[in-house]
C-alpha atoms as a printed R data frame, in Angstrom:
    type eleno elety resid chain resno       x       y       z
1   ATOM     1    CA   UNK     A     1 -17.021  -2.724 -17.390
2   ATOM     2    CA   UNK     A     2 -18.660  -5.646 -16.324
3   ATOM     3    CA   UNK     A     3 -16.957  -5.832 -12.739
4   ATOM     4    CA   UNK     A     4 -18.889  -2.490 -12.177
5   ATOM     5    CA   UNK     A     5 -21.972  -3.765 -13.662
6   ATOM     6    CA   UNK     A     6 -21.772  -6.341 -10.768
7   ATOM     7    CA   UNK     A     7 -20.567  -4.210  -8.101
8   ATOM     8    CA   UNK     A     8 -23.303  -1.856  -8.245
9   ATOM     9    CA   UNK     A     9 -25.689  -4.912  -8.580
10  ATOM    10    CA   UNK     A    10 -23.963  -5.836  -5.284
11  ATOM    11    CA   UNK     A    11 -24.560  -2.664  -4.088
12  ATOM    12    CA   UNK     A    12 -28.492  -2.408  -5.385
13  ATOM    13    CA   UNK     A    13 -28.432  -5.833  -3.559
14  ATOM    14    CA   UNK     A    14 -27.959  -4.779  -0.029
15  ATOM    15    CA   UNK     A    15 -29.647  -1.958  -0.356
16  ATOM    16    CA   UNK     A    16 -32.859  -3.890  -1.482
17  ATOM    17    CA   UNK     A    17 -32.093  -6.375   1.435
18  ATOM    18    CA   UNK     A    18 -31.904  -3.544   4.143
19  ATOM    19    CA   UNK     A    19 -35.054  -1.886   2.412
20  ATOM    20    CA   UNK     A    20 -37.416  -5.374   3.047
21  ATOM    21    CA   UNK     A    21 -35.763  -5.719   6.300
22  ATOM    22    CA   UNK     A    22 -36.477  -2.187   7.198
23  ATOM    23    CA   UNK     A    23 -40.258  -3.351   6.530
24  ATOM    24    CA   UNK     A    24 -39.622  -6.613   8.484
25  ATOM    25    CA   UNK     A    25 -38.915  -4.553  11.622
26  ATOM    26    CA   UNK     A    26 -41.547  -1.336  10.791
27  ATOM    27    CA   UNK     A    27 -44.438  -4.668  11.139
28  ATOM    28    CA   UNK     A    28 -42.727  -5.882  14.072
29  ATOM    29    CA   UNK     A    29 -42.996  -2.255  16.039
30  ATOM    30    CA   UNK     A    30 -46.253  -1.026  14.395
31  ATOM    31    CA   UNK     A    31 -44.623   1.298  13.228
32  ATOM    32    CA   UNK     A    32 -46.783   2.692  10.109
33  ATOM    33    CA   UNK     A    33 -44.559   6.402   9.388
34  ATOM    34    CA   UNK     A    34 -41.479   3.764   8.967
35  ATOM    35    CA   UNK     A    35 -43.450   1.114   6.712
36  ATOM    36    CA   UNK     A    36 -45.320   4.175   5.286
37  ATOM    37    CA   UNK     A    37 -41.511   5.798   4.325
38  ATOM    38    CA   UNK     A    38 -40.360   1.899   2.350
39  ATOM    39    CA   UNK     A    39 -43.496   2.421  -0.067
40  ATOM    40    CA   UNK     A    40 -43.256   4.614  -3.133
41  ATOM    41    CA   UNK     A    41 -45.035   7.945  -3.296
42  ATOM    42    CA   UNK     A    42 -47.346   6.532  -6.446
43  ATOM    43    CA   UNK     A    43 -46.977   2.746  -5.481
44  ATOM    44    CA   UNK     A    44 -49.874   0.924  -7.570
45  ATOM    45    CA   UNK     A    45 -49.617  -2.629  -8.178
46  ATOM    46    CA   UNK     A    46 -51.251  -4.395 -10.694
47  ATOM    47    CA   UNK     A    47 -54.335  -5.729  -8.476
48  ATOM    48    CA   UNK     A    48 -55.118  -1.806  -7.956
49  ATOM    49    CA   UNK     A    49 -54.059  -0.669  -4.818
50  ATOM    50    CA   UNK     A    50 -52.665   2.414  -3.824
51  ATOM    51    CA   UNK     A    51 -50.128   3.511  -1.201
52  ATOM    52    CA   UNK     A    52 -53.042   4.554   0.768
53  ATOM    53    CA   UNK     A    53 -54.585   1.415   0.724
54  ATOM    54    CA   UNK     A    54 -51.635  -0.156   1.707
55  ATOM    55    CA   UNK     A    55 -51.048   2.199   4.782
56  ATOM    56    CA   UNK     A    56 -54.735   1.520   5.755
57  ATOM    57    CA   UNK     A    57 -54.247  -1.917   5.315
58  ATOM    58    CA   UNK     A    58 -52.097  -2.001   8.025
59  ATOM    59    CA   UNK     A    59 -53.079   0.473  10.250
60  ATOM    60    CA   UNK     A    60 -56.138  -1.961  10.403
61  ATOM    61    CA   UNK     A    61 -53.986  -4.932  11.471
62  ATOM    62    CA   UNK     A    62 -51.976  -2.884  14.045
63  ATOM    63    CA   UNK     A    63 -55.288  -1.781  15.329
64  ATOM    64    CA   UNK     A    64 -56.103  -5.040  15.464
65  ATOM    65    CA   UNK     A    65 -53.099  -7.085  16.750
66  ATOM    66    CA   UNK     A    66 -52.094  -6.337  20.301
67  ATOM    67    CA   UNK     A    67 -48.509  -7.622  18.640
68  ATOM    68    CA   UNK     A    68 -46.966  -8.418  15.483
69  ATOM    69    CA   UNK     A    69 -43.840 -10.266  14.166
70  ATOM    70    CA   UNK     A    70 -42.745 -10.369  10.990
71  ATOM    71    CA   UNK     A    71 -39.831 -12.204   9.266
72  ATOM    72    CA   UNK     A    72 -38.820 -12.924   5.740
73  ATOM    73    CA   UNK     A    73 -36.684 -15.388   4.945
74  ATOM    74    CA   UNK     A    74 -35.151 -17.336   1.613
75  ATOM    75    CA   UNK     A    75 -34.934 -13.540  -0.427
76  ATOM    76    CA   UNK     A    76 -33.918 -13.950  -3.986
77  ATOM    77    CA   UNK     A    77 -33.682 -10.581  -5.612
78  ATOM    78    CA   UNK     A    78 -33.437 -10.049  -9.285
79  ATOM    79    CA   UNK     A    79 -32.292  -7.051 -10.698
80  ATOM    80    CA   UNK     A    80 -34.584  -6.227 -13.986
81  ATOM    81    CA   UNK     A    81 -32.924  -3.120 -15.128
82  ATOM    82    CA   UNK     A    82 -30.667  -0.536 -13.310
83  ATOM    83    CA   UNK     A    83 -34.005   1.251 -11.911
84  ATOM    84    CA   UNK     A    84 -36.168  -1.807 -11.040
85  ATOM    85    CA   UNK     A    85 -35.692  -5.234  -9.185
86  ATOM    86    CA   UNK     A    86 -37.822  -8.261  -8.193
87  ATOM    87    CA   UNK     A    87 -38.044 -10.143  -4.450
88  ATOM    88    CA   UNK     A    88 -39.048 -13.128  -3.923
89  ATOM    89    CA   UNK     A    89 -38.831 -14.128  -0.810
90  ATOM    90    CA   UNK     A    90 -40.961 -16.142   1.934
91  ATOM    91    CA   UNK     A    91 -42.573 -14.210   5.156
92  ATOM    92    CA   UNK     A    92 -43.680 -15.539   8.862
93  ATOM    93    CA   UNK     A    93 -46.242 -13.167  10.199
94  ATOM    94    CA   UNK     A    94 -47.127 -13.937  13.647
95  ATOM    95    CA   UNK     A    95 -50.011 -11.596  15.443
96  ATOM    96    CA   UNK     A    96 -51.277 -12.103  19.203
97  ATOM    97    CA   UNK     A    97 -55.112 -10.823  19.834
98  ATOM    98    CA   UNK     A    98 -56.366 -12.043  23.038
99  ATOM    99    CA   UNK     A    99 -53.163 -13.464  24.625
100 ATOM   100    CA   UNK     A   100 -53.396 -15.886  21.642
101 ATOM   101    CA   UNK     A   101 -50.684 -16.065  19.167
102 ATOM   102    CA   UNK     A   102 -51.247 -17.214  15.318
103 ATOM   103    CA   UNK     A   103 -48.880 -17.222  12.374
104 ATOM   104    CA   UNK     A   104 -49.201 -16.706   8.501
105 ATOM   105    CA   UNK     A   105 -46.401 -17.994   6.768
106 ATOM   106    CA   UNK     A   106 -46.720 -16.895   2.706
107 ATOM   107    CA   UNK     A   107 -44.138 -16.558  -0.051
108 ATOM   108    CA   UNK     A   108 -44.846 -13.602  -1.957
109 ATOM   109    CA   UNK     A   109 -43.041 -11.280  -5.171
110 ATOM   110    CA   UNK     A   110 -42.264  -7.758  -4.266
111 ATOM   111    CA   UNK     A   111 -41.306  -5.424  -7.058
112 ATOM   112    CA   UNK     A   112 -39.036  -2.393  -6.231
113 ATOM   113    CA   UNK     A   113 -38.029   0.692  -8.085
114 ATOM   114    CA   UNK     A   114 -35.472   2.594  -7.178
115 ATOM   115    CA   UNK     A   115 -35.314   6.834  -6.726
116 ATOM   116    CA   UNK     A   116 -33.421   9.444  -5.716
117 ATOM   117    CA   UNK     A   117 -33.966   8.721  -2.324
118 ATOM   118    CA   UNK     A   118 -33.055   4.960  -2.652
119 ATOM   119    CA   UNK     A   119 -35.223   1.919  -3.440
120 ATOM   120    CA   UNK     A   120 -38.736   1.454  -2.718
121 ATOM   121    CA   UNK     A   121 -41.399  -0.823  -2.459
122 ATOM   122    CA   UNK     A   122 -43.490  -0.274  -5.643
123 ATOM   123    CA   UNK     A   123 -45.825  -3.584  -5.608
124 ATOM   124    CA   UNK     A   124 -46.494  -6.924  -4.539
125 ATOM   125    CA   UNK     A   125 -48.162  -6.158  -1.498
């Protein structure tokens, strides 16, 4: 019983680390239907915002950025319950406006619930 309590956290495991590399590589293409498609339908995090402001959020930095690069790094994922995890991990954002490159590097908590379509990014953002 316990071996497949720990396989299927396995399992939950890379499936959350595909997810937030998924989003990784939807920032690095600008690619906002992709990074749209990692965020739960009725995402709301606890400082208020919506999916929509999310989506806006960085439609605004695409718009903005003639290039983006994003990479997360030191991921520890905690699973909370079979339906709901925790990441933790540390992000290098690197945008270029004006031939000019700068970089943001943040550590930040993601929280993730998982549906029947797989696991999704429900806050933290």
């Amino acid at each position: 019983m316990l071996f497949n309590l720990l396989a299927c956290s396995d399992y939950d495991k890379q499936a959350i680390n595909a997810l937030l590399d998924a989003r990784d590589i939807a920032v690095s293409t600008h690619n906002i239907r992709g990074y749209d498609a990692l965020l739960l339908p009725d995402y709301h995090d606890k400082s208020g915002q919506s999916e929509f402001d999310i989506v806006s959020k960085m439609n605004k930095l695409f718009a903005q950025f003639e290039e983006t690069e994003m990479t997360s790094s030191n991921r520890v994922i905690r699973m909370l319950d079979e339906h709901s995890a925790e990441c933790e991990q540390s992000y290098l954002l690197r945008v270029k406006a004006d031939g000019t490159w700068r970089q943001l590097n943040q550590r930040e908590r993601i929280t993730l619930s998982k549906t029947s379509d797989g696991w999704k990014i429900s806050g933290g953002l």
